[in-house]
FITORGU-716878 format. One record per residue: residue in three letters; z negated, y, x negated of N, C-alpha, C in turn. Coordinates in pm, whole numbers, padded with zeros to 5 digits, always signed. Atoms other than C-alpha are relative to their C-alpha. Example, Ala and Ser with C-alpha at 12.3 -4.5 7.8 and 13.67 -1.06 7.14 Angstrom:
BEGIN
ALA+00000-00119-00089-00780-00450-01230+00000+00120-00090 SER+00006-00119+00082-00714-00106-01367-00073+00109+00077 
% end
This chain:
BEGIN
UNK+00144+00029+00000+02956+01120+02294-00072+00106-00081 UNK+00062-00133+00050+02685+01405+02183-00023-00066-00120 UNK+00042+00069+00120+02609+01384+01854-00129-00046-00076 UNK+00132+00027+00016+02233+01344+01857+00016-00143+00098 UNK-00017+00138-00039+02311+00984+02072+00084-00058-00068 UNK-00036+00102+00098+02545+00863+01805-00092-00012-00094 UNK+00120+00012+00124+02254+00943+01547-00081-00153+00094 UNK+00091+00102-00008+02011+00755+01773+00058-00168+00015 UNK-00069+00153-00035+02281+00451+01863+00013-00080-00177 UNK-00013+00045+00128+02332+00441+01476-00117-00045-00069 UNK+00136-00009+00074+01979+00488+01326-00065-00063+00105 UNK+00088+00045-00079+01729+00407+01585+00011-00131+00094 UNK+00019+00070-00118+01862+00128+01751-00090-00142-00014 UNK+00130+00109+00011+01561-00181+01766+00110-00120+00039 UNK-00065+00154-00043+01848-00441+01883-00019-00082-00124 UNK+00032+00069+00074+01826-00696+01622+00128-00127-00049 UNK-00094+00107+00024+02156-00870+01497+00012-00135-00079 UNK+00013+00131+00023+02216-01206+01397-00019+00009-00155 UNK+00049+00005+00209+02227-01112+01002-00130+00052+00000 UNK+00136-00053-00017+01928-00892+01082-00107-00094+00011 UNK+00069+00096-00001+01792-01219+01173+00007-00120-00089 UNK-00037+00037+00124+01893-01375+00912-00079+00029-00138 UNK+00101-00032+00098+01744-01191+00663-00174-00003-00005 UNK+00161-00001-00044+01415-01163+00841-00056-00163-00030 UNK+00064+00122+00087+01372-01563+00764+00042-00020-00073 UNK-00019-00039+00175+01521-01527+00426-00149+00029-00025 UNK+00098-00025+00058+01240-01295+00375-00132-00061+00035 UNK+00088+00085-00051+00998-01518+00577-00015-00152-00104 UNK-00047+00119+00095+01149-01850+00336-00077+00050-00116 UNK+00013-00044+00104+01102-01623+00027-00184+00000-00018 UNK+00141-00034-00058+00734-01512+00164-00116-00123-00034 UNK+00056+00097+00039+00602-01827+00154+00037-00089-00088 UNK-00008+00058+00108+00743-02001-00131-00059+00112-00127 UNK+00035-00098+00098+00639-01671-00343-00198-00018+00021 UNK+00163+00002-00030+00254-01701-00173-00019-00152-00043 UNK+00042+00161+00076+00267-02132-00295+00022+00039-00122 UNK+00019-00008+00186+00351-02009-00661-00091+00098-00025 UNK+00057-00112+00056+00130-01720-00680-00135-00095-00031 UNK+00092+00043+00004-00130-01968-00618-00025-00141-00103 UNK+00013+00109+00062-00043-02264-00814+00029+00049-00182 UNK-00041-00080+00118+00056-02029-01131-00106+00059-00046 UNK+00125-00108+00054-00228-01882-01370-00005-00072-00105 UNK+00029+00011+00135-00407-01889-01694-00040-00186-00030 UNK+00035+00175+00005-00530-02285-01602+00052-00079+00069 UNK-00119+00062-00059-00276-02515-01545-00037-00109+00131 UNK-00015+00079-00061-00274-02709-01267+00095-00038+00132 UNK-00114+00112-00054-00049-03023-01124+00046+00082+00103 UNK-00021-00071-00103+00151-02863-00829-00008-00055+00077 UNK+00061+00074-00078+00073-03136-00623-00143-00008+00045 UNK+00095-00052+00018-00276-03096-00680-00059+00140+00111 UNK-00029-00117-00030-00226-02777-00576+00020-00004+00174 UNK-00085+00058-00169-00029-02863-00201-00184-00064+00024 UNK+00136+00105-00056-00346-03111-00185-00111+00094+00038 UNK+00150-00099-00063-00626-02836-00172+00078+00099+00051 UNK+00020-00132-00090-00451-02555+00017+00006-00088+00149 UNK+00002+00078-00121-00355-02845+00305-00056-00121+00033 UNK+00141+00127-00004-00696-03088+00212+00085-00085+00071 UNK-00062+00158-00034-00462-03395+00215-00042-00115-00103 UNK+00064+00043+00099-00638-03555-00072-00113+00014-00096 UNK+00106-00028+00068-00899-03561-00318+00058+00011-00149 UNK-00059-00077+00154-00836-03322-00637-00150+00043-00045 UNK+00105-00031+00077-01109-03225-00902-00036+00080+00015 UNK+00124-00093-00063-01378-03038-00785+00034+00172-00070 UNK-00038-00115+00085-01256-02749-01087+00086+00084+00070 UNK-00172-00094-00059-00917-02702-00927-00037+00065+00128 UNK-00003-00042-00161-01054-02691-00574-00101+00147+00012 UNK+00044-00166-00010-01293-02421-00671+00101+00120-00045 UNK-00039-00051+00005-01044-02278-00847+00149+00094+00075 UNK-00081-00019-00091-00792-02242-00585-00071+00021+00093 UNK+00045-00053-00134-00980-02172-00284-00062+00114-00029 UNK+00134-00140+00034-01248-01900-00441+00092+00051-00057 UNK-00043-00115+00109-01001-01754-00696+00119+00075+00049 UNK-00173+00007-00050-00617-01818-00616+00020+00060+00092 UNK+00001-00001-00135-00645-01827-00273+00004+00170+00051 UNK+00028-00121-00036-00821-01480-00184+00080+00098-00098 UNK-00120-00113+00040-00588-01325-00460+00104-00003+00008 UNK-00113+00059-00133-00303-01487-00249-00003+00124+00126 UNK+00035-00075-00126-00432-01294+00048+00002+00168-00042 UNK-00028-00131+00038-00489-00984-00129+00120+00072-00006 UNK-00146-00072-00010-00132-00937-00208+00053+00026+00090 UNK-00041-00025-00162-00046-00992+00124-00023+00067+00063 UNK+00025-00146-00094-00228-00699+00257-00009+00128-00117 UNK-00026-00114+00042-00196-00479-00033+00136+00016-00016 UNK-00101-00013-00009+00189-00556-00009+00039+00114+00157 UNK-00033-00048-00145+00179-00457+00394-00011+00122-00015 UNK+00095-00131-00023-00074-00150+00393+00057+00093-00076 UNK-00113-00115+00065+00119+00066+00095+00103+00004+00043 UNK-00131-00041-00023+00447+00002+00220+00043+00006+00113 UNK-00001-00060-00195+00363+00095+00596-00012+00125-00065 UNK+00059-00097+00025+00173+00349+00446+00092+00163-00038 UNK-00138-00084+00059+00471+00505+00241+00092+00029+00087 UNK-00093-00002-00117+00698+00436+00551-00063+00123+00046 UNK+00087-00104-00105+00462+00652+00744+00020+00154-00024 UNK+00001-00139+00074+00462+00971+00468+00156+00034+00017 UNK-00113-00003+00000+00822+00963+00458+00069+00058+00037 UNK-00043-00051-00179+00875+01010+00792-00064+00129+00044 UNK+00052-00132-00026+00605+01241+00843+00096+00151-00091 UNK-00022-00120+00094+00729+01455+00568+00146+00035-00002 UNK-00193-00013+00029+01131+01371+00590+00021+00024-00145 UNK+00021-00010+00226+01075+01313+00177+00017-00149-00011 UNK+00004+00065+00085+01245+01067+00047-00067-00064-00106 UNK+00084+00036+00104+00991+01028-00223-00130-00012+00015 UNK+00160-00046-00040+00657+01097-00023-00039-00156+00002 UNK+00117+00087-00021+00415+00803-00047-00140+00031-00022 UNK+00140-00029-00001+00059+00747-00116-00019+00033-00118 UNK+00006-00036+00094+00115+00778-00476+00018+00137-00030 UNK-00093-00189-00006+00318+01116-00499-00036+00074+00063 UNK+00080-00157-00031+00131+01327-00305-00122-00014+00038 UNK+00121+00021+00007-00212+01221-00409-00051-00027+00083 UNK+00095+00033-00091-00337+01059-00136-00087-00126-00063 UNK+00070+00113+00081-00393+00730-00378-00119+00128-00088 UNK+00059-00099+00115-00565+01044-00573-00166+00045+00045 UNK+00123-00037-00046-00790+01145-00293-00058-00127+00012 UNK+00122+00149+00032-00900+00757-00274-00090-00010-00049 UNK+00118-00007+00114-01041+00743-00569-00070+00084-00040 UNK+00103-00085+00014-01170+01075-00549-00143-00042+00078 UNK+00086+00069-00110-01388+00889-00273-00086-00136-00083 UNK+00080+00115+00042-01468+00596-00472-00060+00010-00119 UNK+00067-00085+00125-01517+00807-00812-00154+00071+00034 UNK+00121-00064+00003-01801+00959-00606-00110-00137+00079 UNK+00118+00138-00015-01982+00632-00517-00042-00102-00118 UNK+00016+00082+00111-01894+00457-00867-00106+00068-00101 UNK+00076-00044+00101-02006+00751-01087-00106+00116+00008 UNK+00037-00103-00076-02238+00924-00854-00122-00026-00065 UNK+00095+00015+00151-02615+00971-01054-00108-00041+00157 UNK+00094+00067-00064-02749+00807-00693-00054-00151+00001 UNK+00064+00096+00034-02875+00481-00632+00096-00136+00005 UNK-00071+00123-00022-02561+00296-00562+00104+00051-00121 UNK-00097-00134+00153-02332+00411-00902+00039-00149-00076 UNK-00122+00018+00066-02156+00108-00958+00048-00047+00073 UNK-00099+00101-00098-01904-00169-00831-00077-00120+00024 UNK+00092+00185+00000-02118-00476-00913-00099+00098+00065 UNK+00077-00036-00094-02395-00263-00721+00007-00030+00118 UNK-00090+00029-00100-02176-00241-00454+00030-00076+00076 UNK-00044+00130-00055-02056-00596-00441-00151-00058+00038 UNK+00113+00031-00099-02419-00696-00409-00058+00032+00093 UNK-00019-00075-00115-02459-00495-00127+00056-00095+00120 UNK-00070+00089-00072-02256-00730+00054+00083+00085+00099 UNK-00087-00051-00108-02077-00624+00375-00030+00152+00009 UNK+00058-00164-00015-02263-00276+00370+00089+00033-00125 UNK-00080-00089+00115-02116-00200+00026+00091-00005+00003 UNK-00139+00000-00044-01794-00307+00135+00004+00106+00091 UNK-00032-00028-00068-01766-00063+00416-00029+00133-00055 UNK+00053-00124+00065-01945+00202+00199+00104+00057-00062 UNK-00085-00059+00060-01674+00241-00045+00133-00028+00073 UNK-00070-00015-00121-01435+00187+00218+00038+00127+00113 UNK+00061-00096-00066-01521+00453+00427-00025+00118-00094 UNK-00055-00086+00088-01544+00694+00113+00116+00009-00065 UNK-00145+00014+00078-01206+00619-00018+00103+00014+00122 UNK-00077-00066-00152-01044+00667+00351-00009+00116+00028 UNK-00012-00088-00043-01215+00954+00391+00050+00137-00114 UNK+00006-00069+00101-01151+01112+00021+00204-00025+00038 UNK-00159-00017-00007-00750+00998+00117+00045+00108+00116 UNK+00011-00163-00156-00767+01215+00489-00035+00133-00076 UNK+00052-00140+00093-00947+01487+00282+00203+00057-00064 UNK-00097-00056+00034-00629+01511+00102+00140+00038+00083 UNK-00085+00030-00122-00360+01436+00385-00028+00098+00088 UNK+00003-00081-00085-00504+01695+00545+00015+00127-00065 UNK-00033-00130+00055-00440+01976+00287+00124-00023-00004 UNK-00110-00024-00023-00120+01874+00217+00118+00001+00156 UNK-00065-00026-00090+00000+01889+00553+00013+00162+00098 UNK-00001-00166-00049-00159+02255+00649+00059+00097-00099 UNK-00114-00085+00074+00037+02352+00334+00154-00007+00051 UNK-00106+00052+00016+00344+02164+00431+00006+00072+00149 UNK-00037-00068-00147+00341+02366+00798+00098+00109-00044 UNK-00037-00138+00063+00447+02703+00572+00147-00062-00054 UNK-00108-00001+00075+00707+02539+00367+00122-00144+00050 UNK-00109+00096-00053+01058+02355+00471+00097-00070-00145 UNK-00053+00087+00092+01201+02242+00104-00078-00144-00023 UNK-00009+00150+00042+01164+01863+00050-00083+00010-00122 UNK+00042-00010+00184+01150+01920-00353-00111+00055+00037 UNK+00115-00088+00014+00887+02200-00322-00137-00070+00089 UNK+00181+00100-00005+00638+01982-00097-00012-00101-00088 UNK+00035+00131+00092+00700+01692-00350-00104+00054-00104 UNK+00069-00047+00139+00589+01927-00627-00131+00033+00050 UNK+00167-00011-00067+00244+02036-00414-00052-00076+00011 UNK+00117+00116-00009+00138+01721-00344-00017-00095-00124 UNK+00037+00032+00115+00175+01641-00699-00048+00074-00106 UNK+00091-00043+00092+00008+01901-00835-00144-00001+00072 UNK+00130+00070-00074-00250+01828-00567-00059-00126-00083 UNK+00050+00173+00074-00303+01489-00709+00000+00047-00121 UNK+00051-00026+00154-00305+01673-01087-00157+00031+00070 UNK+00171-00095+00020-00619+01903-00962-00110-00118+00044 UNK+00116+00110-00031-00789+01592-00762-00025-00070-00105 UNK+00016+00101+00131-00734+01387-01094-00100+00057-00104 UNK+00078-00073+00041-00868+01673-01247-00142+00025-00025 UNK+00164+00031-00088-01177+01672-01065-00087-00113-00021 UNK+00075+00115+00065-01230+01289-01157-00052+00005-00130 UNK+00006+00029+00134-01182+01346-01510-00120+00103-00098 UNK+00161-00081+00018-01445+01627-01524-00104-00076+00081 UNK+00113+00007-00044-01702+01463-01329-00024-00167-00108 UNK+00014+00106+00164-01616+01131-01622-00099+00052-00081 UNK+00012-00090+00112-01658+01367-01867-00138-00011+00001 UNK+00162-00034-00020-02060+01415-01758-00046-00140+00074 UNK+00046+00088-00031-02110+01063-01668-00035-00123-00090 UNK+00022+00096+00127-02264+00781-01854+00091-00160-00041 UNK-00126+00050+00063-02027+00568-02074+00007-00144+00080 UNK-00053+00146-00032-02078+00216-01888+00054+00006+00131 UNK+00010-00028-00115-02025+00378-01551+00156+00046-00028 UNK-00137-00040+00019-01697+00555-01698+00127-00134-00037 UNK-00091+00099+00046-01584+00235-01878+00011-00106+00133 UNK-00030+00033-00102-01607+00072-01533+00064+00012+00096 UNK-00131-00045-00118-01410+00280-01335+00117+00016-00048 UNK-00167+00000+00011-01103+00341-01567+00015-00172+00016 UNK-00080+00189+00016-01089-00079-01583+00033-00006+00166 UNK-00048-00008-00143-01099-00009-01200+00154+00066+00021 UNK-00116-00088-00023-00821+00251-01244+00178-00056-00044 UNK-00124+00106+00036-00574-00028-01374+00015-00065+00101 UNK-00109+00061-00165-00507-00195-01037-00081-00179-00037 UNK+00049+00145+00003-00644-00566-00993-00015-00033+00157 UNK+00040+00090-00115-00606-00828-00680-00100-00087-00053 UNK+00068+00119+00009-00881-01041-00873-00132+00053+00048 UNK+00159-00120-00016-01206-00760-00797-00021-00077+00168 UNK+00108+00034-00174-01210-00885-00380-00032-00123-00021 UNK+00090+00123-00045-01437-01165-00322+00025-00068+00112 UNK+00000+00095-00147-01423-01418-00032-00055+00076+00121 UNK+00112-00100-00150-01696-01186+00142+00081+00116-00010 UNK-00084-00168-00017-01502-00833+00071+00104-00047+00073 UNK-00147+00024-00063-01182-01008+00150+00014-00003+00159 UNK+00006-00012-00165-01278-01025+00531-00027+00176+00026 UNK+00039-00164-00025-01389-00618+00509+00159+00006+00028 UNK-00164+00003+00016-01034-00590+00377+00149-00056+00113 UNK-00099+00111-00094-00839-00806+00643-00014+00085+00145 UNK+00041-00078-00114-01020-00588+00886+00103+00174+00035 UNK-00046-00144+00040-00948-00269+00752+00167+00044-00007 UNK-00107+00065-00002-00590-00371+00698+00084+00012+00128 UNK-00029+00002-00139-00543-00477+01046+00035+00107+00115 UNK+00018-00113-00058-00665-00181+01172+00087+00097+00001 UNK-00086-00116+00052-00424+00055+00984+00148-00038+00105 UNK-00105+00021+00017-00131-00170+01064-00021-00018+00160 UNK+00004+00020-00098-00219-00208+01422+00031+00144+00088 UNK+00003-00140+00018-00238+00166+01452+00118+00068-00017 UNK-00121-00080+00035+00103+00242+01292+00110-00113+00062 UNK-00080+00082-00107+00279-00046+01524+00009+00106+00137 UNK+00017-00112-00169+00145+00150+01865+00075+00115-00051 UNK-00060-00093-00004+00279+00458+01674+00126+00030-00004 UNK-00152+00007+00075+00646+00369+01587+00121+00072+00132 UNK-00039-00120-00048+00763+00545+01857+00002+00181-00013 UNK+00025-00119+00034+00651+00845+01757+00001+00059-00126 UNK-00068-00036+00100+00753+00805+01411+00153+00011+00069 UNK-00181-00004-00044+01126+00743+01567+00039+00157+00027 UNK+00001-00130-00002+01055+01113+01714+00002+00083-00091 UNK+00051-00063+00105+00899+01272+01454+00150+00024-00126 UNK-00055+00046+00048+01172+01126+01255+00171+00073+00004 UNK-00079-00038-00027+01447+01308+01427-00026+00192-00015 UNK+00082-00121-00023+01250+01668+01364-00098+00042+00108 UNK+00116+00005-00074+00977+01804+01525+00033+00092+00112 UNK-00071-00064-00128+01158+02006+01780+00072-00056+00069 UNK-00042+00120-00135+01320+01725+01924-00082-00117+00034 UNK+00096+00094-00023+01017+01529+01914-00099+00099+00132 UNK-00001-00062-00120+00861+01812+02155+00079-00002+00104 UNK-00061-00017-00172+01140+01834+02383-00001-00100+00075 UNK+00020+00175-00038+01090+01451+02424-00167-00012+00044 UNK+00119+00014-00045+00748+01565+02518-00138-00048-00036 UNK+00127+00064+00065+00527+01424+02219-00074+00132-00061 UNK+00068-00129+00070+00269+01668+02118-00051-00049-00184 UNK-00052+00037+00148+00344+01657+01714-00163-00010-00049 UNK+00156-00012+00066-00066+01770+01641-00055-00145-00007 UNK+00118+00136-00039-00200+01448+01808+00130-00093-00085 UNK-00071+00111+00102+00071+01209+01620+00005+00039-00172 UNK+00045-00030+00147+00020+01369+01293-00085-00087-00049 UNK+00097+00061-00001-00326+01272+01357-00025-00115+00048 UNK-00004+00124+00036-00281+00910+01426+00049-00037-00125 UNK-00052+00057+00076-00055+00892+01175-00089+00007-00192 UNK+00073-00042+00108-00285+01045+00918-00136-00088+00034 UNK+00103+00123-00032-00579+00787+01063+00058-00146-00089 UNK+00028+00161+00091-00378+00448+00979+00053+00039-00142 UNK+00001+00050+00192-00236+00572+00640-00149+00029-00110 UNK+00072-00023+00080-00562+00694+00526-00088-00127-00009 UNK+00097+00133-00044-00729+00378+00653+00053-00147-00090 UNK-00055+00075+00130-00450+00160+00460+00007+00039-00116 UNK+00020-00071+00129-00450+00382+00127-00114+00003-00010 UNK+00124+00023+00104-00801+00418+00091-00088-00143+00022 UNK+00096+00118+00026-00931+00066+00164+00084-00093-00107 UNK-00028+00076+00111-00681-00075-00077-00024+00044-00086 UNK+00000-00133+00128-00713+00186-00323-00162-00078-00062 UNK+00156-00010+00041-01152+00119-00280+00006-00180-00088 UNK+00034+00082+00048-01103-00257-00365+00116-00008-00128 UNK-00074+00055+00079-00773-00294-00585+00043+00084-00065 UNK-00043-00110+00043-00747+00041-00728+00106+00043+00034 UNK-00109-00118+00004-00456+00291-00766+00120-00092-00010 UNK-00160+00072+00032-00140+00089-00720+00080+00067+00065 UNK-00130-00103-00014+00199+00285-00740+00097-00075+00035 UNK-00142+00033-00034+00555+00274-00630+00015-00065+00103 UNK+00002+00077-00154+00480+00015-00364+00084+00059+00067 UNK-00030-00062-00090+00472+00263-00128+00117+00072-00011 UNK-00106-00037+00030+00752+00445-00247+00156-00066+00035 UNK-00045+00023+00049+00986+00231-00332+00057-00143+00147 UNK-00038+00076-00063+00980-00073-00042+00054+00042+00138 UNK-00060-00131-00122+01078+00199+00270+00125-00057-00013 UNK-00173-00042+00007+01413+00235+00128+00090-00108-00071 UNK-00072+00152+00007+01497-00139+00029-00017-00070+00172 UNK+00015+00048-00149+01366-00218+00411+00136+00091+00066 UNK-00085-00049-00001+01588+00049+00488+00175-00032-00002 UNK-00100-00004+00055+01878-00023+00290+00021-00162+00056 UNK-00011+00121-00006+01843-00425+00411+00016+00005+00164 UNK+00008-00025-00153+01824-00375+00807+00090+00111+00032 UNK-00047-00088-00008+02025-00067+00784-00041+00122+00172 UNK+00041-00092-00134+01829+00134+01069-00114+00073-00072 UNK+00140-00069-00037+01541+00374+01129-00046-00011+00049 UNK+00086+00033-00087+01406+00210+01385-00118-00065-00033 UNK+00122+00052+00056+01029+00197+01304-00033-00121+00059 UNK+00014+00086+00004+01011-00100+01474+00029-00109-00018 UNK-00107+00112+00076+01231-00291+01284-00077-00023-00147 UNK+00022-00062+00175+01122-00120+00916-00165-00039+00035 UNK+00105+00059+00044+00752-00183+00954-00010-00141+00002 UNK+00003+00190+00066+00781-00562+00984+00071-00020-00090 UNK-00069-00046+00147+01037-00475+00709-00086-00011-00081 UNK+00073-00017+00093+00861-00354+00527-00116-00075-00050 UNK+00103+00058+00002+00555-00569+00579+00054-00175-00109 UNK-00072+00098+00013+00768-00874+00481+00043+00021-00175 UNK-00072-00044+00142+00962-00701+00166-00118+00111-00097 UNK+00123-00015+00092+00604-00539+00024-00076-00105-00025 UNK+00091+00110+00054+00422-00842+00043+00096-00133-00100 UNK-00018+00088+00106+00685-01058-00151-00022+00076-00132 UNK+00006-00119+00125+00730-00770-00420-00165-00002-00062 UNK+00106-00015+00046+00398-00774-00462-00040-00127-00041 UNK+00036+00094-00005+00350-01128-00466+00112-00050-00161 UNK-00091+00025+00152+00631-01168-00749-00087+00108-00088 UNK+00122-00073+00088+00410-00882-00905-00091-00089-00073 UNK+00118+00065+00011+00137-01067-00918+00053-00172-00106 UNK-00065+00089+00092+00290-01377-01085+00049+00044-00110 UNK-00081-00037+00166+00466-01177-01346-00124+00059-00099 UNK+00074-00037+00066+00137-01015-01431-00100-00119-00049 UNK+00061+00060+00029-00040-01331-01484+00053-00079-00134 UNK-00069+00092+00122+00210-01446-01768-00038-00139-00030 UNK+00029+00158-00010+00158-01813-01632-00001-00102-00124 UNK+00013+00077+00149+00049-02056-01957-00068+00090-00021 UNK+00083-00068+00104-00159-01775-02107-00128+00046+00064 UNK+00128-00070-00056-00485-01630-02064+00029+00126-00010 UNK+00002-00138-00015-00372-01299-02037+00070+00075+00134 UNK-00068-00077-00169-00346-01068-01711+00041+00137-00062 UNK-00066-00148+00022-00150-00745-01720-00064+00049+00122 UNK+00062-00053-00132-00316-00474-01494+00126-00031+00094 UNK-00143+00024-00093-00078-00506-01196+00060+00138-00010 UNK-00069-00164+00023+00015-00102-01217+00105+00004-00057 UNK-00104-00018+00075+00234-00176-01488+00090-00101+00044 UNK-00119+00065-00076+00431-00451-01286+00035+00058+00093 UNK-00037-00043-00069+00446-00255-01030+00118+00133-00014 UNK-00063-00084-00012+00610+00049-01163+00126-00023-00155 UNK-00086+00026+00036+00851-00141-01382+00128-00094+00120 UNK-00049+00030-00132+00969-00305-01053+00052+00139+00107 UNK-00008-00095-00117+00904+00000-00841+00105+00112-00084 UNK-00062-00116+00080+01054+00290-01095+00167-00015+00037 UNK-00139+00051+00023+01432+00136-01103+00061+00048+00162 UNK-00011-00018-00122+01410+00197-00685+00035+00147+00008 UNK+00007-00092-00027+01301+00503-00700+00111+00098-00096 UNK-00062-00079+00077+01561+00651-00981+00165-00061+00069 UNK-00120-00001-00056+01836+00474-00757+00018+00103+00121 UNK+00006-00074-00091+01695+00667-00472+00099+00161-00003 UNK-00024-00162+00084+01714+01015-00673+00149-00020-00014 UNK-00124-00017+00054+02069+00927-00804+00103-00033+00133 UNK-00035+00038-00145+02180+00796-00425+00044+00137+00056 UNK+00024-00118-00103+02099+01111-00248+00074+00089-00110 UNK-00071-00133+00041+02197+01361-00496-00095+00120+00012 UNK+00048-00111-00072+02003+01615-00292-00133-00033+00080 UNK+00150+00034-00070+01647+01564-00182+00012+00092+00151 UNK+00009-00111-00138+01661+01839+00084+00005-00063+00135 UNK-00048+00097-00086+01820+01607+00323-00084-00134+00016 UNK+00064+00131-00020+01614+01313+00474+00031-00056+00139 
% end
């Protein structure tokens, strides 16, 4: 048998075996018992029954709880759930494009160009210059910083890829698109620098990561935006599978590589910068859930690994989110730092796995 059809019989194949299925409602079981504690867990205690009663209105619970679970819980329930999906498609996506082990949205500043997008709507000296501006704005200001934080992530996605045409080391694009993301950071931290102090102290508290910032009304922008990305990089998973195999056997298979670039650079910029605009800069995600989807399904078949992935980012994130609320206390940890005490441990098994980045 040739040896480019044992690759694809090995890697690529979409059949779906009985452990394969197996795990998939594991992580379906896990999924939703992790989304009932995220919600019944926080700084104000309440009954877990209680709890069951207002998400499936089978009873009458105190008016406190029910606001506080439907307006609070609830939508930062949901949040996780699509900032679990959207980074760790997103990361899938770079991966592949790049054949980098390590490429996500974090690592080669595309989370960088986000917020270069939303740095210029937060601390811009026009008429919309903050977040609470913003949020009153309603659906318009949702789509505003939306729409600058997509297009400030493409902005970047599109330099590092007309660099990444010239050069074939792995390592050496990792290191460009992270000194990319120094100079864009760069760029924020000078235009800080000349901005006024309540406008600055607003955006680094942004720059700590939070599912509690979307609202009931944003949270539908978000669900949209979301959708969109992930709907986008479903239709494409063929053409990651190509891509995936190099780009000279993705031509002889007849895909023209320009135009799949450019989808593929549509839904990750569309999932990276609309999570980025509402929940800030959250790391490793993307990184880090690829190559546990990966390592759990044991294929490359993108249409296995993005519901993978969709499945095994949104619990991760959802145990995130619980660990940062240090349930009994009034104190939240930004989520950033759950994330990359979770995510870090992945990524240094990755590195010590491979040996050799070169190879993807």
């Amino acid at each position: 048998m040739p040896e480019s059809s044992t690759f694809n019989d090995q890697y690529l194949s979409g059949r779906l075996s009985p452990f394969k299925k197996l795990i998939i409602s594991l992580l379906i079981l896990f999924l939703f018992i992790f989304f009932i504690l995220d919600i019944a867990l926080g700084s104000v205690s309440i009954p877990f029954l209680d709890v069951i009663k207002v998400i499936f209105s089978t009873g009458s619970v105190d008016e406190t709880w029910v606001y506080i679970v439907e307006k609070i819980r609830v939508p930062k329930a949901i949040t996780a759930v699509l900032v679990g999906c959207g980074l760790s498609v997103s990361g899938l996506q770079m991966q592949t494009l790049f054949r980098n082990p390590l490429a996500g949205p974090s690592v080669l500043g595309i989370t960088a160009g986000a917020s270069l997008g939303v740095a210029l709507i937060m601390l811009s000296a026009g008429s919309v210059t903050s977040l609470y501006t913003i949020q009153e704005l309603g659906l318009n200001g949702s789509w505003l910083i939306i729409v600058a934080s997509s297009l400030g992530a493409a902005m970047i996605m599109v330099v590092i890829l007309a660099i990444s045409s010239s050069l074939k080391d792995n390592v050496v694009m990792l290191i460009v698109g992270v000194m990319i993301a120094n100079i864009t950071l760069s760029i924020i931290s000078i235009w800080q620098y000349f901005s006024a102090p309540d406008l600055i102290k607003e955006y680094l508290l942004w720059t700590f990561g939070s599912l509690e910032g979307v609202t009931e009304q944003h949270l539908y922008v978000l669900i949209l935006a979301v959708l969109a990305g992930l709907i986008i990089s479903i239709a494409s998973s063929k053409l990651l599978d190509a891509l995936l195999l190099g780009e000279n056997y993705a031509r002889s298979m007849g895909l023209t590589v320009n135009r799949a670039r450019i989808i593929i650079i549509c839904s990750t910029s569309i999932l990276a910068g609309s999570i980025t605009a509402f929940c800030g800069p959250i790391g490793f995600i993307g990184i880090a859930v690829p190559h546990l989807a990966r390592s759990l399904f044991n294929t490359s078949n993108h249409r296995i690994l993005i519901p993978g992935c969709c499945l095994i980012g949104t619990a991760l994130m959802l145990i995130c989110d619980i660990i940062s609320q240090i349930p009994g206390t009034q104190t939240t940890l930004p989520i950033n730092v759950i994330t990359a005490l979770i995510g870090s441990p992945v990524v240094i098994w990755v590195i010590i796995s491979r040996n050799n980045l070169r190879g993807f």
